[in-house]
Every structure is written in C-alpha cells, then in structure tokens.
FIVO-896709 format. One record per residue (C-alpha): z, y, x. Coordinates in nm, 3 decimals, padded with zeros to 5 digits. Example, Ala and Ser with C-alpha at 12.3 -4.5 7.8 and 13.67 -1.06 7.14 Angstrom:
+---------+---------+---------+
:       z :       y :       x :
+---------+---------+---------+
:  00.780 : -00.450 :  01.230 :
:  00.714 : -00.106 :  01.367 :
+---------+---------+---------+
end
This chain:
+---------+---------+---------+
:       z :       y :       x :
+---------+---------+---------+
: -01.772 :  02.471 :  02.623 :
: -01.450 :  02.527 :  02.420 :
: -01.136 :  02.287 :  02.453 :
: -01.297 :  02.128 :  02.120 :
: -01.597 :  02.028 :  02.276 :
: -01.440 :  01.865 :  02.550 :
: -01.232 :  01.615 :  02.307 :
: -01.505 :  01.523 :  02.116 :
: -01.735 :  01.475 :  02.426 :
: -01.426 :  01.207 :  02.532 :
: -01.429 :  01.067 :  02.194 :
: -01.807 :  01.026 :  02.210 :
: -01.831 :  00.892 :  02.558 :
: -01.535 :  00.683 :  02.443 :
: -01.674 :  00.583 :  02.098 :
: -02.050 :  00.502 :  02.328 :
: -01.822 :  00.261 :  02.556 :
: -01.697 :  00.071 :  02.237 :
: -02.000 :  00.033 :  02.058 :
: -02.116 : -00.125 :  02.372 :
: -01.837 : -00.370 :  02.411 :
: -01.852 : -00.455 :  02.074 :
: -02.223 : -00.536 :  02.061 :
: -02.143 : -00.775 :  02.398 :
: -01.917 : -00.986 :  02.222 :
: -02.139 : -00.996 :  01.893 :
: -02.452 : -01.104 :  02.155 :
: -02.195 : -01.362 :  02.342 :
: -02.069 : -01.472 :  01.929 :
: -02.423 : -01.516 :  01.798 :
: -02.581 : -01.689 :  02.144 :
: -02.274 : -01.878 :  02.261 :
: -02.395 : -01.834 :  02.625 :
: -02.296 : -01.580 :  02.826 :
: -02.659 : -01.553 :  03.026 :
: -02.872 : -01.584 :  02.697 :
: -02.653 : -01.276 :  02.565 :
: -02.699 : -01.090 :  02.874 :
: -03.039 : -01.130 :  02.827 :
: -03.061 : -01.027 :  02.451 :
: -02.828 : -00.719 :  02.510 :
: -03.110 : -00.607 :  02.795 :
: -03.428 : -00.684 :  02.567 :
: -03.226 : -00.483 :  02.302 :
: -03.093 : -00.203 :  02.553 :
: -03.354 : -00.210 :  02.768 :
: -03.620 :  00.068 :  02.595 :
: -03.318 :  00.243 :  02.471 :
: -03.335 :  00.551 :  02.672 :
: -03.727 :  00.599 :  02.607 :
: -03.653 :  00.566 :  02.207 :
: -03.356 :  00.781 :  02.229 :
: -03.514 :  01.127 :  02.158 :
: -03.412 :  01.233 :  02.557 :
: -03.751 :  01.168 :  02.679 :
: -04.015 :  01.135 :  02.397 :
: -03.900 :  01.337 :  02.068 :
: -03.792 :  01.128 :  01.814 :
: -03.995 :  01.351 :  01.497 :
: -04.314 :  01.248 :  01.707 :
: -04.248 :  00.902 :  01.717 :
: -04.377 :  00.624 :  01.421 :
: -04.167 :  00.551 :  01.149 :
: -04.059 :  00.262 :  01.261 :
: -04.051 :  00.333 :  01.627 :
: -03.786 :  00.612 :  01.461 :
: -03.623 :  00.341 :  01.270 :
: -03.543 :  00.134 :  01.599 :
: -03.404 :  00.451 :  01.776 :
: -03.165 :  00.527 :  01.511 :
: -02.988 :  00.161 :  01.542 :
: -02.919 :  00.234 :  01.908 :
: -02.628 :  00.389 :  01.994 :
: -02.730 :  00.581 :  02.324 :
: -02.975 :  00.801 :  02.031 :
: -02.675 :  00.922 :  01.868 :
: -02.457 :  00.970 :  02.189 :
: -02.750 :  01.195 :  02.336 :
: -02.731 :  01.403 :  02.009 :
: -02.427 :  01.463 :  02.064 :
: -02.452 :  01.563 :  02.409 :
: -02.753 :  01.790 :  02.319 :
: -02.553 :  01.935 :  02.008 :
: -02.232 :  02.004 :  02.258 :
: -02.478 :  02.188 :  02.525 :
: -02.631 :  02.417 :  02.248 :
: -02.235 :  02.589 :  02.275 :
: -01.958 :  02.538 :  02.013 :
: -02.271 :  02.585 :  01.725 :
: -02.383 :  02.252 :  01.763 :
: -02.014 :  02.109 :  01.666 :
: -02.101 :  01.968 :  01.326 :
: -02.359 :  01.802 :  01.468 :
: -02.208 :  01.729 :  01.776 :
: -01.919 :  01.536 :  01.479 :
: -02.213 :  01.401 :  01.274 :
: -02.284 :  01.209 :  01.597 :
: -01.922 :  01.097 :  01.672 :
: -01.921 :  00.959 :  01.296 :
: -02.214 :  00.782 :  01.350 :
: -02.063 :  00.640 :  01.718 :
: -01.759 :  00.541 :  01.478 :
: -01.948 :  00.382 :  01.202 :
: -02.192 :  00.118 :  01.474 :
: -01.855 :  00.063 :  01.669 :
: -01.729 : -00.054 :  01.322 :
: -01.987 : -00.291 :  01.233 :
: -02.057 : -00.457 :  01.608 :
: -01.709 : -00.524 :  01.607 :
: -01.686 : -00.691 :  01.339 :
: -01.980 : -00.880 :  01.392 :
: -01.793 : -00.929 :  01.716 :
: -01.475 : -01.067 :  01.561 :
: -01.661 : -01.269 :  01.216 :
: -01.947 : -01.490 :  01.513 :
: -01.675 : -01.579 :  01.796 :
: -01.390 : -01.650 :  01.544 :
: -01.706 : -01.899 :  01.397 :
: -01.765 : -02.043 :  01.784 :
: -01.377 : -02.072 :  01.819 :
: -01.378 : -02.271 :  01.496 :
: -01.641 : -02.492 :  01.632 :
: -01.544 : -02.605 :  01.978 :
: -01.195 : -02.659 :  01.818 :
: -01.367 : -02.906 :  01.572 :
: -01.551 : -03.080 :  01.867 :
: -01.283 : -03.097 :  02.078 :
: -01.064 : -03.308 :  01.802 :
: -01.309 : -03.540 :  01.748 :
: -01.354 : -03.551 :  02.127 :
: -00.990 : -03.649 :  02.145 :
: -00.980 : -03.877 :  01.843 :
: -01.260 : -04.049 :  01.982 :
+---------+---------+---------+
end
C-alpha cells in the first residue's frame, strides 16, 4: 500500500467511527431512552456484517436485501477496505467509498442534532410548567 492508501484507510476508519456516533445520538434523539436506543442500534447493526458483501456477495443477494446493505455503513467501509487491498488500483473506489462514509456521517448527524435539539426543547417546556406549577 502507498502513503495514499494509508490516509484514506484513516479517513475511512475515521469517517466509519462517525457515522456510528452519529447514528447513536439520532437512536438516543428519536427513542429518548438510552436502553430502547441501544436496542434499536443492535436490531439495526446487528445483521450488518452478513448484508455487507464480506460474507454473502451483495450482486447475489434480493433487491431489497441489496437495498438494506447499501444504508449500512460497515457495506461501504468494507468496500473500501477491499478496494485498498486490490493495491493503489482500487483508489477511486477505495474514494467512492470514503464519499459515501462522508455523505451517511452527514445525514445521521444531522438527524442527530434536528431529534435531541427537539427532546431538549421538550423537557425544557416540562420543566417550566413543572416549576410554575
């Protein structure tokens, strides 16, 4: 692997840890419980290595099976570990990837930021009545 390679491997294991973090505190915004988000990020998470491509092929999958694997983010980060083995040939993929990484750490986060700015809202609300009470 070429000096290249390496940086976007860090950006991509980087990018993978984001996405992940993000998705947490969209889980934790939309539930408003810590265990019940827990819960939903492991139902969602869960089959994410068997629908990633790594261990079943993703062009022999369903449609829809297909569908699912491309909203997880551990598909594209294994893409772009597979591209970056195939040697300094599978870079444009290997960056297709990254963008992708880039692109659900984008929209998680602001999930993230839109559903707990909404719960913050809220439990200020009941806590004023709370006190005017």
């Amino acid at each position: 692997m070429e000096s290249m390679d390496y940086m976007v491997f860090a950006l991509g294991c980087l990018g993978m840890i984001a996405v992940c973090v993000a998705a947490g505190g969209a889980f934790v915004g939309i539930t408003g419980q810590m265990q019940l988000s827990t819960g939903s990020a492991a139902v969602a998470g869960g089959p994410a290595f068997a629908f990633c491509g790594q261990t079943f092929p993703l062009f022999a999958m369903p449609v829809a099976v297909r569908g699912f694997a491309y909203l997880l983010p551990i598909t594209h980060f294994m893409q772009l570990q597979s591209a970056l083995l195939i040697g300094h040939v599978g870079i444009d993929r290997a960056l297709g990837s990254l963008q992708l990484l880039g692109g659900a750490n984008a929209f998680w986060l602001l999930l993230a930021i839109t559903t707990l700015a909404w719960r913050l809202k809220k439990c200020v609300k009941k806590e004023k009545e709370e006190c005017e009470a």
